[in-house]
Structures are given as C-alpha cells and as structure tokens.
C-alpha positions as CSV (number, residue, x, y, z in Angstrom):
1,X,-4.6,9.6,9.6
2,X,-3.5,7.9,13.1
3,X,-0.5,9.4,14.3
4,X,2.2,8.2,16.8
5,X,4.9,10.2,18.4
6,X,7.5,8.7,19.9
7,X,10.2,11.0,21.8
8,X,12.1,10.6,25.0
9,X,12.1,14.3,24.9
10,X,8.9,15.7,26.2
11,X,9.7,19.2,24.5
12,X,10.0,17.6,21.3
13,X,6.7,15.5,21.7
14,X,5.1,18.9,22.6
15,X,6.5,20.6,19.7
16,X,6.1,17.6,16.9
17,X,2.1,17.3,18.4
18,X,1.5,21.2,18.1
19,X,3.2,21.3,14.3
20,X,0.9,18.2,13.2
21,X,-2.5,19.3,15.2
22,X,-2.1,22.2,12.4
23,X,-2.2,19.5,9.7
24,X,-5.9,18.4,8.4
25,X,-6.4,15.1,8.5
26,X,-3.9,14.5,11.4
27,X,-5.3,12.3,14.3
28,X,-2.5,12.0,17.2
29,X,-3.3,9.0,19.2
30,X,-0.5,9.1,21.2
31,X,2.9,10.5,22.8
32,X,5.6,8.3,24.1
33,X,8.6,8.2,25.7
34,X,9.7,4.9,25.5
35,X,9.6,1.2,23.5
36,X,7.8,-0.3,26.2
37,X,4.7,2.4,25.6
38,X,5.0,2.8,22.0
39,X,4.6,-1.0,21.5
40,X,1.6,-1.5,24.2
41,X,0.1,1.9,22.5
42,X,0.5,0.4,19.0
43,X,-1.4,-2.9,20.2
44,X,-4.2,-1.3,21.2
45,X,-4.7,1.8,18.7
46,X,-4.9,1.9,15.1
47,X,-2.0,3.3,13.6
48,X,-1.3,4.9,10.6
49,X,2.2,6.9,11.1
50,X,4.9,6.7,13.7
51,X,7.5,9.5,14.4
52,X,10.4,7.9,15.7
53,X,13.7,9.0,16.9
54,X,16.4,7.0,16.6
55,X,17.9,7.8,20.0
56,X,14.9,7.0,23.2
57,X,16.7,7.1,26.1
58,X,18.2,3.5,26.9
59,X,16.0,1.9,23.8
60,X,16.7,1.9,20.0
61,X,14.5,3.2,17.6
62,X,15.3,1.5,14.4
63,X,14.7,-1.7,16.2
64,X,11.4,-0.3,17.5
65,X,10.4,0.4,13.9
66,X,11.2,-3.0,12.5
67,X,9.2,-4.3,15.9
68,X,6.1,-2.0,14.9
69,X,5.8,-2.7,11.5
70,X,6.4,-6.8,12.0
71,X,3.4,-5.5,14.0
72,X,1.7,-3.9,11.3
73,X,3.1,-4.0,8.1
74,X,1.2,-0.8,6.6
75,X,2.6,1.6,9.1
76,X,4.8,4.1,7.7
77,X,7.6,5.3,9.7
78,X,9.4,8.3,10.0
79,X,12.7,8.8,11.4
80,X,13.1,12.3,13.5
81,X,16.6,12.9,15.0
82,X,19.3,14.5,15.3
83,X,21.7,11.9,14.7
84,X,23.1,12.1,11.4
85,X,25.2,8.9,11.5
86,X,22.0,6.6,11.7
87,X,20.7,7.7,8.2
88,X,22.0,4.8,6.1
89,X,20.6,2.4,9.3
90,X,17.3,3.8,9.0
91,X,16.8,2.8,5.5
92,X,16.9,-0.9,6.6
93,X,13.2,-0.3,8.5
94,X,12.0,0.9,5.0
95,X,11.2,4.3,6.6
96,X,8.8,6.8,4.4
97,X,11.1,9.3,5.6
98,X,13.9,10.3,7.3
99,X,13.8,14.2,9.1
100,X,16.6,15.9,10.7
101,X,16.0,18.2,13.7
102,X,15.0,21.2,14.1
103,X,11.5,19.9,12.3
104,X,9.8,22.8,10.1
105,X,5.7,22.7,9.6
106,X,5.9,22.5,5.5
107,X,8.7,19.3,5.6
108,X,6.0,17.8,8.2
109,X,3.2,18.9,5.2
110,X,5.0,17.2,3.0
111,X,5.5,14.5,4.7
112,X,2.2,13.8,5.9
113,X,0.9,14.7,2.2
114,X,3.4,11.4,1.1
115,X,2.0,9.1,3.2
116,X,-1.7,9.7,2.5
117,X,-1.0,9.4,-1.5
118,X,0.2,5.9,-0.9
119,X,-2.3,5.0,1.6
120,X,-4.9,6.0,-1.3
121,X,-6.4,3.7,-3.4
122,X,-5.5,0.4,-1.1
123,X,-8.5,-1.6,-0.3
124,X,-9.1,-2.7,3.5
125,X,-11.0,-5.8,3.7
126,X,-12.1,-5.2,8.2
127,X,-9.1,-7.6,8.4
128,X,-6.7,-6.9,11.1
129,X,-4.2,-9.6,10.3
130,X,-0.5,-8.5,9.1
131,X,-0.1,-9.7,5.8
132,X,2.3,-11.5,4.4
133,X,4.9,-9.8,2.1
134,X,8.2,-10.5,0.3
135,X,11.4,-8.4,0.0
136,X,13.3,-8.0,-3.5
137,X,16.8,-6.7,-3.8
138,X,17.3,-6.4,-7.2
139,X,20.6,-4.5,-7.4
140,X,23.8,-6.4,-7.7
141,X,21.3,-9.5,-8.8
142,X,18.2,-10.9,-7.5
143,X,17.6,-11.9,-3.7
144,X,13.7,-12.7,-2.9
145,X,13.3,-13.2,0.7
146,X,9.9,-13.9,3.1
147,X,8.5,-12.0,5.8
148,X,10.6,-14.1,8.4
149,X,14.0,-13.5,6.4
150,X,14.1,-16.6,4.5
151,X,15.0,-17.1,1.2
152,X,12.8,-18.4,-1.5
153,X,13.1,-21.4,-3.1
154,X,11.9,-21.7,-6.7
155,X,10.6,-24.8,-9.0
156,X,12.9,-23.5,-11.7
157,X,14.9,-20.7,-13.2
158,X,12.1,-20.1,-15.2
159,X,9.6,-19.3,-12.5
160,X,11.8,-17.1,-11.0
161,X,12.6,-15.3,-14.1
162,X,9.0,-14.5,-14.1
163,X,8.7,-13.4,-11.0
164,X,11.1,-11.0,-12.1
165,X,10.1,-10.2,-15.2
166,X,6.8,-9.3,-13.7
167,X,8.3,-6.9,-10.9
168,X,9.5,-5.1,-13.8
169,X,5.3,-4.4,-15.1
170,X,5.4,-2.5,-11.7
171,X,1.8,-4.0,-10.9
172,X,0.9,-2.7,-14.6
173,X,-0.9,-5.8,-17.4
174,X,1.2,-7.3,-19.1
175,X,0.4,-9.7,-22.6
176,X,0.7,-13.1,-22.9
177,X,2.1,-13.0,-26.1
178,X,4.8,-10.7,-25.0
179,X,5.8,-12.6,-22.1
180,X,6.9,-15.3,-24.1
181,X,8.4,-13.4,-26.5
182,X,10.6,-12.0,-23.9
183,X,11.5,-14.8,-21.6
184,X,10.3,-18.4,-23.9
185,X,11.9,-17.0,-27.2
186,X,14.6,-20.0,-27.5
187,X,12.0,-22.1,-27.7
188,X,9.1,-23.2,-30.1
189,X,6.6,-20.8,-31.2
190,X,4.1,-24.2,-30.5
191,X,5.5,-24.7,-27.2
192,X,6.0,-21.8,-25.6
193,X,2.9,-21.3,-24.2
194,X,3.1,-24.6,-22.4
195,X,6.6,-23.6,-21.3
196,X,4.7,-20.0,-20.2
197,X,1.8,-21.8,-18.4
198,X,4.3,-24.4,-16.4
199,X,6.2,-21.1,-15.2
200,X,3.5,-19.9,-13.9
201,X,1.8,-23.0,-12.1
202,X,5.3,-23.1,-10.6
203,X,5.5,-19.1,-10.2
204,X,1.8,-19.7,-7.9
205,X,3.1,-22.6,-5.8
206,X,6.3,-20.8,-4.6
207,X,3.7,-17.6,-3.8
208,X,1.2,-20.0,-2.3
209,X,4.1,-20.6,0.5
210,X,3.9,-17.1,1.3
211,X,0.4,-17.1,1.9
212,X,0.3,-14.9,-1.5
213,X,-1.1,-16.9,-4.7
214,X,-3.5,-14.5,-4.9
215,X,-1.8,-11.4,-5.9
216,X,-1.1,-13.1,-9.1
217,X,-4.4,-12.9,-11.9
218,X,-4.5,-13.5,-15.3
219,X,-7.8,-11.7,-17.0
220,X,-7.9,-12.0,-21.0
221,X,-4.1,-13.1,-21.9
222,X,-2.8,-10.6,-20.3
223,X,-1.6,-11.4,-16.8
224,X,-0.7,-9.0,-13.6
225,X,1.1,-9.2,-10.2
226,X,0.3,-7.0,-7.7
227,X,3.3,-5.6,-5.7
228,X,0.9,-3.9,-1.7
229,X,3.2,-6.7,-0.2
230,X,6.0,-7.0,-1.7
231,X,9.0,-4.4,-0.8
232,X,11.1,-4.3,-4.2
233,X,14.5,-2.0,-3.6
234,X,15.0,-0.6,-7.1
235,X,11.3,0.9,-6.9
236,X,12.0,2.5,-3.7
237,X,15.2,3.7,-4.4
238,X,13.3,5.4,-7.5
239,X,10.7,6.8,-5.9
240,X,12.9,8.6,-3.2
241,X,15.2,9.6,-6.1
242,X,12.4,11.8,-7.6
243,X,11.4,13.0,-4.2
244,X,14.6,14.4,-3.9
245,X,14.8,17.1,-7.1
246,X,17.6,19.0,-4.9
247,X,20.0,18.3,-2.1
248,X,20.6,20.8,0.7
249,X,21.0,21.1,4.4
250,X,17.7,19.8,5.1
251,X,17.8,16.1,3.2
252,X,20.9,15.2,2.6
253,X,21.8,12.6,4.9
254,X,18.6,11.2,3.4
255,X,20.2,11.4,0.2
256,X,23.2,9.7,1.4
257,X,21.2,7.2,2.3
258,X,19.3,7.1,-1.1
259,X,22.9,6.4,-2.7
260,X,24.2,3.9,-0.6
261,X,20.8,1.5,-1.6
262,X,22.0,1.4,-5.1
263,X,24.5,-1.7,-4.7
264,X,25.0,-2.6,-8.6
265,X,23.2,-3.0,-11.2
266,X,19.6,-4.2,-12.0
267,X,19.9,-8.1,-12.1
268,X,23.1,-7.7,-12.6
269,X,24.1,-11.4,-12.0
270,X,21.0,-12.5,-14.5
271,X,21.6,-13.1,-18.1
272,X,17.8,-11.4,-18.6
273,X,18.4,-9.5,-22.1
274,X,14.8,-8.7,-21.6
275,X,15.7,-6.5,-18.4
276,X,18.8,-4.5,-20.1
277,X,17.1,-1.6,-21.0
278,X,16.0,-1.0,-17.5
279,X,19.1,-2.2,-16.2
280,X,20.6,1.1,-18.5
281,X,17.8,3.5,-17.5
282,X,18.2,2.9,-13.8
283,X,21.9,3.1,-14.0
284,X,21.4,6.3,-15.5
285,X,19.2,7.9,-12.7
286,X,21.7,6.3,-10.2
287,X,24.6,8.1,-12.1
288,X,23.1,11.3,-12.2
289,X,21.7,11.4,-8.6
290,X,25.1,10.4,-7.5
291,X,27.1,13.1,-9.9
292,X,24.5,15.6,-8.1
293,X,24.9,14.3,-4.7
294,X,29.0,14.4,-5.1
295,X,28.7,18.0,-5.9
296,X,26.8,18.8,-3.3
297,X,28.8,17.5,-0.9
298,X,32.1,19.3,-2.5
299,X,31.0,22.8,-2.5
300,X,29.0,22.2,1.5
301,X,32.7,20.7,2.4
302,X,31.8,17.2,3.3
303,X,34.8,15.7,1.2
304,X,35.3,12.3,2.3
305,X,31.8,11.2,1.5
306,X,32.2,13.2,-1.9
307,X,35.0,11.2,-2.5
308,X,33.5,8.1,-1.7
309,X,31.1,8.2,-4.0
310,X,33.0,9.8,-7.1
311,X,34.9,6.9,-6.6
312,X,31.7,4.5,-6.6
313,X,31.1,6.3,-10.3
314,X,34.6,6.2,-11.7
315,X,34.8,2.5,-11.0
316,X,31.5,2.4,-12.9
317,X,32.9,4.1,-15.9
318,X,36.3,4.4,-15.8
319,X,35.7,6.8,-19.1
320,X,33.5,9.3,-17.7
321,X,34.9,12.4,-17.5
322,X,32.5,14.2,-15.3
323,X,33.1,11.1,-12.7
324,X,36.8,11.6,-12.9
325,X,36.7,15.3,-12.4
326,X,34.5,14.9,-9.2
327,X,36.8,12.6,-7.9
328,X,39.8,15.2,-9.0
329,X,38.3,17.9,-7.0
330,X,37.9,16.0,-4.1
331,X,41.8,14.8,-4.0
332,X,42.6,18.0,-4.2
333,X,40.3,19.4,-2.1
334,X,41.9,17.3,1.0
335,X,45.1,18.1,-0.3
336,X,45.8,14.4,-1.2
337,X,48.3,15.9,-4.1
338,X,49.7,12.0,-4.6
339,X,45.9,10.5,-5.2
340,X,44.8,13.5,-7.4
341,X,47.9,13.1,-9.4
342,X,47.7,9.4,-10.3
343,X,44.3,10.0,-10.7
344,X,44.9,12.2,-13.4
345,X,48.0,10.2,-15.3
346,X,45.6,6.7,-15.0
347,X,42.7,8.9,-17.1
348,X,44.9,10.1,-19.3
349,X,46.6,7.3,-19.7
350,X,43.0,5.3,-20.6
351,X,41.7,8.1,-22.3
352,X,44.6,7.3,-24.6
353,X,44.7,3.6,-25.2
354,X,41.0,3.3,-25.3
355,X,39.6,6.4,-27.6
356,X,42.9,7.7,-28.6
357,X,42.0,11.2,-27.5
358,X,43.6,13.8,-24.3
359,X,41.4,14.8,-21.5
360,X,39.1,18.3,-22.3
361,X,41.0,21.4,-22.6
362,X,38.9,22.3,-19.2
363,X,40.0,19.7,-17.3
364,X,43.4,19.7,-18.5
365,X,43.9,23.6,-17.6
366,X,42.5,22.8,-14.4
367,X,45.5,20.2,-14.0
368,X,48.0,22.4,-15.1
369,X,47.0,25.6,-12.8
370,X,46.7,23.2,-9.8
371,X,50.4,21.8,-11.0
372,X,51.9,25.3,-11.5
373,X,50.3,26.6,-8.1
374,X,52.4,23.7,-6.6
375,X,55.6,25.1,-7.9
C-alpha cells in the first residue's frame, strides 16, 4: 500500500514514517511539507493513503483532501492533528479516519488494516481515469448529488424511488418480484412489471448522465446496483458506528463527529413504507451510540456537548427516560438549577398526560436529593 505523509512538522513526518516502515505492506512514497508538494507528489506517484494534518503551515488540509481525492477518488485519507475543533470538518472529505496526536503504532495498525479490507476485492481495470461517483444523504430525506455538486434530476418519482430502494440491497441481489411488491404494489398485478421495467429504463438514463449505467445489471429477475462509486451517508455513518465499540480519550472527537452525521431520519421526507423498518433500525443504532456517546462525555466532563446531544435525543423521544435523565445530569452538572428543573416538571408533566404514569422511583429520588441538597 502507497503511502503519503503530509506534515509541516518535520519531526512528525519522521516519527509517522518510522511507525508505518514497521507496518508490512506499507510503501511510503513520500513526505511533505506543504499543498504545493503533496499535490505535484500525488500527480506523479500512485497513491493509496494520505496522512494529513489539518493545520500545514499557511495551507489547509481538509481542502487539500477534497483536492486529492477529486484527484483520485480511491484514496483514503486520514486526518492526523492535533486540532480537536476540525473533527466534524473533516468528516466532509469522507476521511477513513480521523487520529488525534500523540499517534500510537497499534491505532496506525488498525488503521492501515481498515483501509486494506476495503481496498480488497475491487477490480482495477489499468485504467487511470477518476471515476465518476454520486453522493447520497439519506438522513433527514433524500439528496443525490454528482461528482461536481449538482443535483440529480430524475424522469419520475418512481425512478428515484428505485434508486433508493436499491441503495437499501447495499450492493446485495435483489428479486424482481419483490421489487414490485415493495414499490408497484398500488398497482395491477398485470402491470406492474411494465411499471417496474419503465423505472428502470428511466433509473439507467439518469445514471447514464453520470457516466454510470453500468453499475446497474439485471441477471435472472433479480436485479443489483453496485455502490464502488457512490458515497451513501447512512452506510458510512454505520460502518464507523461499529468501528467505534467504545469511546475514550483516543476517538472521541471522531465520535463526535460520527453523531453529528446523523441529521434525521432515513428518508425521512419520503412516504417509502418499504424503507420503515430500516428507518427504525437505524434510528435505533443512532439512539444508542448517541445515549453512549452522552455518557461519555458526562463522566470525562465535557458537559456542553453532552448536553447538546441529550438534547438531540429528547427532542427525538420526548418519552424516553434514559434521554431525559442524560439531559438531567447535564443541567445539573453545569449547575443550570432553572433548566434541570423545568426539565424535570415538563417530563413529568408528559409522562402524565400521555401514559398516565410518574417518573421511576430512581430518577425521582435523584430529583428529590438534588432538591433537598438545594435547601
């Protein structure tokens, strides 16, 4: 694997090139101080992986990476700084990773060992050529934009519908027969599969303007869309979920940043009944990342972001009690005795009307100490 290093700092370059020379299968093809090299480097190496930090002297690195990988669309960056305040930034470039300093040898192993496993298994054709690729935000409803930043137009609301229906098969087969059970159900068993094929002649032209008809194949009534160019945000937010199992020191302004790319719900502006269960199971991994995150950042003292995103919950699911108490903690935490008091009297109150039940015993002792400590 090709690796770049870029660093105004030449101690760091010396110290991020003696950690990865230790790593098999690490190649460093260069070390760089500034945009200027990196980009002139980049044009004339092949390269895999690029270590960035977000802070080169007079340049910018996260517009660096977005200039790299227009460059070369398979690179995979990794942010290395010491600039905490960047992280939700960074996430804009797509990075694979995002490392704060001082850099240890296994979170370099593990990063490395990431960014082979998704380099496995693609096929490279000798073709040099960036390819074309789409970008999907599909929290908070469904934006589908090209390579350039403009948005798609479709045929119909059909086509589109498809399109995200078949984000959804995550690259996976999917049957004929089911797809028109899920999306042409309102109409005629008879025509449905006209209705189906029409979709997707329309579904090919719209991809054909991306230079990307191809990545759609039908093979025995079953029919699959491959996603190698296409960048689809509830995927990634998954996959970075599960590559964070626990928050600490180390990755949490990663996780921060993890949270902040879940924006609402799963087509949430789509009347896909199809898509609800998904739309439920990835608001459930959001909700519990988020309930983790929060608690994490209570007990390590970072209260205003805790609050921030108890809040985010609790305006979610006004109910939730676990949401509520997180938000609780954190009032009172920053001594903000006015906020955790309403707080408490507007879930109770709802709690009330709503089920016709009083808060847990727990949380209601909690309350009452907190009240009586007061006195």
């Amino acid at each position: 694997m090709n690796v770049l290093l870029i660093d105004d700092e030449q101690a760091m370059l010396t110290a991020m090139s003696q950690l990865l020379s230790r790593i098999e299968g690490v190649v460093i093809v260069g070390m760089v101080r500034s945009r200027a090299e990196a980009v002139e480097l980049a044009s004339q190496q092949a390269v895999d992986l690029a270590f960035i930090d977000i802070m080169i002297a007079e340049d910018n690195g996260l517009t660096l990476a977005l200039e790299l990988r227009k460059r070369n669309a398979d690179l995979d960056i990794v942010f290395v700084t010491s600039h905490k305040e960047f992280a939700l930034d960074a996430f804009d470039a797509y990075p694979l990773d995002y490392i704060v300093k001082p850099v240890s040898r296994k979170r370099l192993e593990e990063t490395v060992a990431r960014a082979a496993r998704g380099r496995m298994g693609k096929s490279y054709t000798g073709n040099m050529d960036t390819p074309n690729r789409l970008s999907v935000a599909g929290f908070g409803g469904l934006q589908i934009s090209g390579e350039q930043g403009e948005t798609l137009k479709w045929m119909s609301r059909k086509s589109q519908e498809l399109f995200a229906y078949l984000l959804l098969c995550r690259g996976n087969r999917t049957a004929k027969v089911r797809i028109m059970e899920e999306i042409f159900h309102d109409r005629e068993e008879k025509n449905s599969e006209l209705y189906l094929n029409t979709a997707l002649y329309q579904l090919r032209r719209t991809l054909s303007t991306q230079g990307m008809k191809a990545i759609l194949v039908s093979d025995r009534e079953q029919y699959q869309m491959s996603l190698e160019q296409i960048k689809v945000d509830f995927i990634q937010f998954e996959e970075r979920v599960s590559s964070l199992p626990t928050v600490d020191e180390s990755n949490a302004e990663a996780a921060i940043a993890v949270e902040s790319m879940y924006t609402g719900d799963l087509y949430e502006d789509k009347p896909y009944g199809w898509a609800l269960a998904e739309r439920e199971r990835l608001s459930d991994v959001y909700e519990a990342f988020a309930k983790r995150l929060a608690q994490w950042l209570l007990e390590n003292n970072q209260l205003h972001q805790a609050v921030q995103i108890a809040k985010k919950l609790v305006r979610r699911n006004e109910l939730d009690e676990e949401a509520n108490r997180l938000l609780m903690h954190g009032f009172a935490a920053l001594k903000d005795r006015r906020s955790l008091h309403l707080q408490y009297k507007q879930y109770e109150a709802l709690l009330k009307q709503e089920l016709h039940i009083q808060p847990s015993a727990e949380l209601a002792e909690w309350y009452d100490r907190l009240l009586a400590s007061e006195v």
